[in-house]
C-alpha positions in Angstrom: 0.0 0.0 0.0 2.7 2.3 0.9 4.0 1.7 -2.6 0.8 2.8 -4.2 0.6 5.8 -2.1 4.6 7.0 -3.2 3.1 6.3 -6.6 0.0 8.6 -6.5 1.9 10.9 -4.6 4.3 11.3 -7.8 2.2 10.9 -10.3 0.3 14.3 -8.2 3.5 16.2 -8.5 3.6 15.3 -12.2 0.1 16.7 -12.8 0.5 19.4 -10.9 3.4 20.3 -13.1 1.2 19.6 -16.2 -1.4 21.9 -15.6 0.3 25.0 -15.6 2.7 24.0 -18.2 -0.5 23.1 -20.6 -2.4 26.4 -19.8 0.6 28.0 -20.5 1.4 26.2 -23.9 -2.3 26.8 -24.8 -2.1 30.7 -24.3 0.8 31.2 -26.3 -0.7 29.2 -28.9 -4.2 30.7 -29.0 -2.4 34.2 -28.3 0.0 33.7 -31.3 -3.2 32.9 -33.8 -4.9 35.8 -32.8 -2.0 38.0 -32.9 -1.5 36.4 -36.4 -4.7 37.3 -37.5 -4.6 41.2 -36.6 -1.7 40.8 -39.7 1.2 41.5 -37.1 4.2 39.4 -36.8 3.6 37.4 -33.0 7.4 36.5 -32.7 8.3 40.3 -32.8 5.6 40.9 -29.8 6.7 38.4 -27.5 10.1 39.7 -28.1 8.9 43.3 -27.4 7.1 42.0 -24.2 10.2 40.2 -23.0 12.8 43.2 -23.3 10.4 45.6 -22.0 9.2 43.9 -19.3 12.8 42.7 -17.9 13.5 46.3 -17.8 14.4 47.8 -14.2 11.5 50.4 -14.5 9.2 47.7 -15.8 9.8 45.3 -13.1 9.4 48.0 -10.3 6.0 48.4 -11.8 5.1 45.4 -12.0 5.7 44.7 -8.6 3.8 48.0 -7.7 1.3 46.7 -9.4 1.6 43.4 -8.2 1.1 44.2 -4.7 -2.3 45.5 -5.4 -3.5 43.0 -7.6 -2.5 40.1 -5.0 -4.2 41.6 -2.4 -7.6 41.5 -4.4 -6.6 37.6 -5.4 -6.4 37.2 -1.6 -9.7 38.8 -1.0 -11.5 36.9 -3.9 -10.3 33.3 -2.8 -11.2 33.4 0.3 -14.6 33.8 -0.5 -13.4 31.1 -3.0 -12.6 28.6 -0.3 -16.1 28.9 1.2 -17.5 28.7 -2.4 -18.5 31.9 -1.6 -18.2 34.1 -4.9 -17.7 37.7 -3.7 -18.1 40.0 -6.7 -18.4 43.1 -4.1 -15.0 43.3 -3.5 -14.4 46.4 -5.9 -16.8 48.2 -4.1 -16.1 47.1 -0.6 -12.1 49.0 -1.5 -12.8 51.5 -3.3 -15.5 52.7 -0.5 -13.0 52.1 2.1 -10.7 53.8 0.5 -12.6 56.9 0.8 -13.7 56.6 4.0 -9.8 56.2 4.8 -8.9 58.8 2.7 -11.6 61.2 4.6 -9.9 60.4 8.0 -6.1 60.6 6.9 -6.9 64.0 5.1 -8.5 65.0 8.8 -6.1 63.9 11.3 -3.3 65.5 12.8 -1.9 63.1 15.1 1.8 61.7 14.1 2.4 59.2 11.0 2.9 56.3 12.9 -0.2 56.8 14.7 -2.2 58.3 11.6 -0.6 55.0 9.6 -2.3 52.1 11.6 -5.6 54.1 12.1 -6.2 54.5 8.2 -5.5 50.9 7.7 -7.6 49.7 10.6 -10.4 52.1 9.2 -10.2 51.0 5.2 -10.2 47.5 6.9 -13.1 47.3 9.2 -14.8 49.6 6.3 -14.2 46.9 4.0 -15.6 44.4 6.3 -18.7 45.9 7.7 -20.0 46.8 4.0 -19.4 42.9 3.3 -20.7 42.2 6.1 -24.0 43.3 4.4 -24.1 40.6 1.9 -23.1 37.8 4.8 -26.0 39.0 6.7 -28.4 38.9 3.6 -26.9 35.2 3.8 -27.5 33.7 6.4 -30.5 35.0 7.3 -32.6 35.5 4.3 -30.4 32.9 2.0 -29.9 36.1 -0.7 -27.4 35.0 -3.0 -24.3 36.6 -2.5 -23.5 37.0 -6.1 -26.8 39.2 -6.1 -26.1 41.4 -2.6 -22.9 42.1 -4.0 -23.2 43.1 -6.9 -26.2 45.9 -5.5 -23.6 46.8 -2.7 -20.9 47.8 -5.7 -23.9 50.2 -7.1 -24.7 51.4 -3.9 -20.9 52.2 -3.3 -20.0 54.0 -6.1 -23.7 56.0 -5.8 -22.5 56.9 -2.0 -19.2 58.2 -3.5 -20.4 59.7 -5.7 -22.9 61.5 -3.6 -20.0 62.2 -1.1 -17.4 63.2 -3.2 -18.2 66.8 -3.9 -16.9 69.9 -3.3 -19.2 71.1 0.2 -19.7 67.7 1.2 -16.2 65.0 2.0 -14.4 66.5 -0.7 -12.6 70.0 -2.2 -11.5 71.2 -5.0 -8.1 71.0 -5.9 -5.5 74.2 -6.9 -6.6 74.9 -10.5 -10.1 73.8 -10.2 -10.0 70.7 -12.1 -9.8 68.4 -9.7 -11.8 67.0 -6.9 -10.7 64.9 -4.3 -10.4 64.3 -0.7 -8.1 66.1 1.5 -4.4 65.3 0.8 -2.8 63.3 3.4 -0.4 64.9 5.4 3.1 64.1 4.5 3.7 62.2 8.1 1.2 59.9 6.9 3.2 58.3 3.6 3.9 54.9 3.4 7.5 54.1 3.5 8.4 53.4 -0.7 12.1 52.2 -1.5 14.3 54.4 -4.1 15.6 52.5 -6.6 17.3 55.4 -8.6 16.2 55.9 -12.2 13.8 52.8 -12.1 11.3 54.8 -9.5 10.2 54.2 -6.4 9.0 50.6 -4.7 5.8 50.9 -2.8 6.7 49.8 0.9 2.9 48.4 0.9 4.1 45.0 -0.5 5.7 44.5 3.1 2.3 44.4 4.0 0.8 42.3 1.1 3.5 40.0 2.0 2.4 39.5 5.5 -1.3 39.2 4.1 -0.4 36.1 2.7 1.2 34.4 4.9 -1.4 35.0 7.4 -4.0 33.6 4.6 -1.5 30.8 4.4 -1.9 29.9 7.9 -4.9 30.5 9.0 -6.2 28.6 6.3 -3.7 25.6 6.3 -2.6 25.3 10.0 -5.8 26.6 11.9 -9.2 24.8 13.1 -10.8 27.7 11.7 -9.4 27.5 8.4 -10.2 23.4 8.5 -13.7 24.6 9.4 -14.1 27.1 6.6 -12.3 24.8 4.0 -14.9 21.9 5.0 -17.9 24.0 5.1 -16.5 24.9 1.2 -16.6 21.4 0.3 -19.6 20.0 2.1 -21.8 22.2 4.3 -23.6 18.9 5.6 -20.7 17.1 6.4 -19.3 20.4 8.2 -22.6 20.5 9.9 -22.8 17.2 11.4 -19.1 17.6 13.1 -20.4 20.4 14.8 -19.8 23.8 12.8 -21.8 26.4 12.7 -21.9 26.8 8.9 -24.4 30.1 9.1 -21.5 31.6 11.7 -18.6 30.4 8.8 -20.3 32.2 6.5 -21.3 35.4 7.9 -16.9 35.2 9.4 -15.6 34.1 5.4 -17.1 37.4 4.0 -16.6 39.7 7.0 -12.5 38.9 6.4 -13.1 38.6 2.6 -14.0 42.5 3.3 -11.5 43.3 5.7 -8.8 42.0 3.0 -10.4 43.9 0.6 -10.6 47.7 2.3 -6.4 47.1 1.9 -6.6 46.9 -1.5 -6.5 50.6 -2.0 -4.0 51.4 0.7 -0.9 51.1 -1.7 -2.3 53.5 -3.8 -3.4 55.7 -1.8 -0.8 55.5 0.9 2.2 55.3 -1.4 1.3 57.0 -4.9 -2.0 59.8 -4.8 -2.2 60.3 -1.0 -6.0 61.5 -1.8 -9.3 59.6 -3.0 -10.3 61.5 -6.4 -12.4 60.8 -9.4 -9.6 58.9 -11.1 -9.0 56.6 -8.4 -8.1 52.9 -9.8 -11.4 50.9 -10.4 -11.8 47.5 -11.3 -9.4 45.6 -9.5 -12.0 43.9 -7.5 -12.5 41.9 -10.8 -9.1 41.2 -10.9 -8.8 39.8 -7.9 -11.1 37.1 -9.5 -9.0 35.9 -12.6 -6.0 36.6 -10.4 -7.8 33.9 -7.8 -9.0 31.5 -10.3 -4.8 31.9 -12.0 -3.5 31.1 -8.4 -5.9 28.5 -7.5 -6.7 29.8 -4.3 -3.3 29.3 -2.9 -0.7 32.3 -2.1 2.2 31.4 -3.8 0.0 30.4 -6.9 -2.1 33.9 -6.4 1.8 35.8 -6.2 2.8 34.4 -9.8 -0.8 35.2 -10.8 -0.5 38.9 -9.8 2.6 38.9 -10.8 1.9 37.8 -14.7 -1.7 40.2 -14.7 1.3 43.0 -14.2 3.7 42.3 -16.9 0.9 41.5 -19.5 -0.2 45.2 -18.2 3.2 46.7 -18.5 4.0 45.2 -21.9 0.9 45.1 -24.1 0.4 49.0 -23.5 3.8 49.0 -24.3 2.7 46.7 -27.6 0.3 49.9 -28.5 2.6 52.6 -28.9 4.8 49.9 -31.7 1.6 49.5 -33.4 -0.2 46.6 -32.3 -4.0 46.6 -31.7 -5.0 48.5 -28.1 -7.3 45.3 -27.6 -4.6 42.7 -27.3 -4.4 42.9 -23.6 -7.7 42.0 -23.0 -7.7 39.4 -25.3 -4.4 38.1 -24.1 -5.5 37.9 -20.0 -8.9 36.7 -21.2 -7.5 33.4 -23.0 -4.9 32.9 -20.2 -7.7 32.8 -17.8 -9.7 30.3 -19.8 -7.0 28.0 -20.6 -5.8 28.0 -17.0 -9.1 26.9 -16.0 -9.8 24.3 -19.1 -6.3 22.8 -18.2 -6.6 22.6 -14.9 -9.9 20.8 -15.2 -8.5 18.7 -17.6 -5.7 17.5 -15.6 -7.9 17.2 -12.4 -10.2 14.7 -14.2 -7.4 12.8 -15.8 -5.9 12.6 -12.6 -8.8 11.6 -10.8 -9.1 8.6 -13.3 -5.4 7.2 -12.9 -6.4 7.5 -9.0 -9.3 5.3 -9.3 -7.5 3.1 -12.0 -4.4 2.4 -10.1 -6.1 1.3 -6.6 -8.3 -0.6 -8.1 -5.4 -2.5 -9.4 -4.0 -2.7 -5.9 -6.8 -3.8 -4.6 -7.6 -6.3 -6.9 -3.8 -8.0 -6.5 -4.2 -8.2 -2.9 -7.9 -9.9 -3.6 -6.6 -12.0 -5.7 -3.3 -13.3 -3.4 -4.7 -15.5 -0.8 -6.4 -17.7 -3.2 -3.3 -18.4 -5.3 -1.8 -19.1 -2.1 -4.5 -21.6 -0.7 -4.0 -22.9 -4.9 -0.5 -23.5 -4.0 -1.7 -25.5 -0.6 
């Protein structure tokens, strides 16, 4: 048995190596076609992407970006694990962010102190307006898909309504701009020079720690074994006791929380104000990023990592004559063929599973009569 375990065990690395390997092999394939059919020459882009994007200025924004877009992953999949599908995510950080933008702009205490509170604030913003949705839940069994994709409406409608000159908001020197009051300078985030490359946002200390913390309360906790089996079987996690209403209600409250940082490397470390032109859509992201990293940090890192060098290069693609579109195109079929391969592979995987115990189990059937044969 032992034998049969070491060999399912390496056949599970194998496949686990496959799957990526395949999506990957099918985007460059399906990317190259379309590519080919826009009448440019696909060898040339991937060549442009590739110099571009190894680039010391190219990689600091990537990472910049990176640090956002992992964040969102984080936020996304753990929804994920409940099989909780939280679509309110943009609006749950891009609300907090305002509300943490208000408070920064109005306080006067020191940076380290200012610091914490506007991260606490964008966090517990971020979880009481997801909160919503798990309430809607668990108590009236409204679909979360539906609560939160209201709540995103209702959040940009309440910034909207907010953001105004009179109201949470000023204008700007020149009158073209309105925005919340700028953050004091005591209440920047740390960045990192790098010289002529730019600066590194100091916030991916903090994405950094985000993970990890995902990583083990998830993997090493009883909680995170509660919320993973209530994700896979909300009977079976009912019958050994969990609350499964509670789980749910908990997942999206710290979906939320995890979402109100999203914002905070932006607004900490580049604009230091909430304004009109504040980065939307990244709670969207955060999905395909998710789905890319499977759920699991390391996975969501690379994934956040690639959604920021397809960014970097394909604008870059624009500006040497290739269509404006190709990005789009280009994340969607990664996304697709990640998910197509990996299902492929799972299923395939599955089958040699079943396959190869049933052999095993069928030998060690079959033993004892040859023996009592031999008798």
């Amino acid at each position: 048995m032992n034998k049969l375990t070491a060999r399912i065990d390496k056949e599970r690395l194998l496949l686990g190596l496959a799957a990526p390997l395949l999506a990957l092999v099918a985007a460059i394939v399906v990317t190259t076609l379309v590519i080919l059919a826009t009448g440019k020459n696909p060898g040339a882009a991937f060549s442009d992407m590739l110099t571009y994007g190894s680039a010391s200025d190219s990689q600091v924004y990537i990472l910049n970006k990176a640090t956002t877009y992992y964040l969102a992953g984080v936020a996304v999949a753990i929804g994920f694990r409940m099989n909780l599908f939280n679509i309110g995510v943009d609006g749950q950080y891009r609300l907090a962010a305002f509300i943490a933008a208000v408070l920064g702009g109005a306080l006067t205490v020191p940076g380290w102190i200012a610091i914490p509170l506007i991260i606490l604030c964008a966090m517990a913003t971020g979880a009481l307006w997801a909160a919503i949705a798990g309430v809607l839940k668990v108590t009236r069994g409204v679909s979360e898909v539906i609560s939160t994709i209201m709540l995103n409406s209702i959040a940009t409608a309440v910034i909207a309504y907010l953001l105004q000159p009179g109201k949470l908001a000023e204008l700007q020197s020149g009158g073209t701009v309105v925005s919340t009051k700028p953050l004091p300078k005591d209440s920047y985030f740390f960045s990192i020079d790098t010289g002529p490359a730019g600066e590194l946002w100091g916030f991916i200390v903090i994405a950094a720690l985000v993970g990890v913390a995902y990583w083990f309360i998830l993997g090493r906790t009883r909680f995170g074994f509660d919320l993973r089996t209530v994700g896979q079987s909300e009977s079976a996690a009912a019958a050994s006791g969990v609350s499964v209403k509670k789980m749910v209600a908990t997942s999206m409250i710290i979906s939320g929380a995890v979402a109100g940082l999203i914002g905070m490397p932006t607004l900490l470390n580049d604009s230091h104000q909430f304004s009109n032109d504040f980065p939307a859509g990244i709670g969207f992201t955060g999905i395909a990023i998710a789905l890319l990293g499977r759920n699991h940090p390391v996975g969501i890192a690379l994934g956040a990592l690639l959604w920021g060098f397809l960014e970097r290069t394909t604008n870059h693609l624009e500006f040497e004559g290739y269509d404006k579109e190709i990005l789009g195109v280009i994340q969607g079929v990664i996304v697709l063929c990640v998910v197509i391969a990996y299902e492929v592979v799972r299923r395939y995987g599955l089958k040699r599973q079943q396959q190869r115990v049933g052999a095993e189990l069928a030998a060690q059937a079959a033993a004892p009569t040859e023996k009592q044969e031999v008798a």
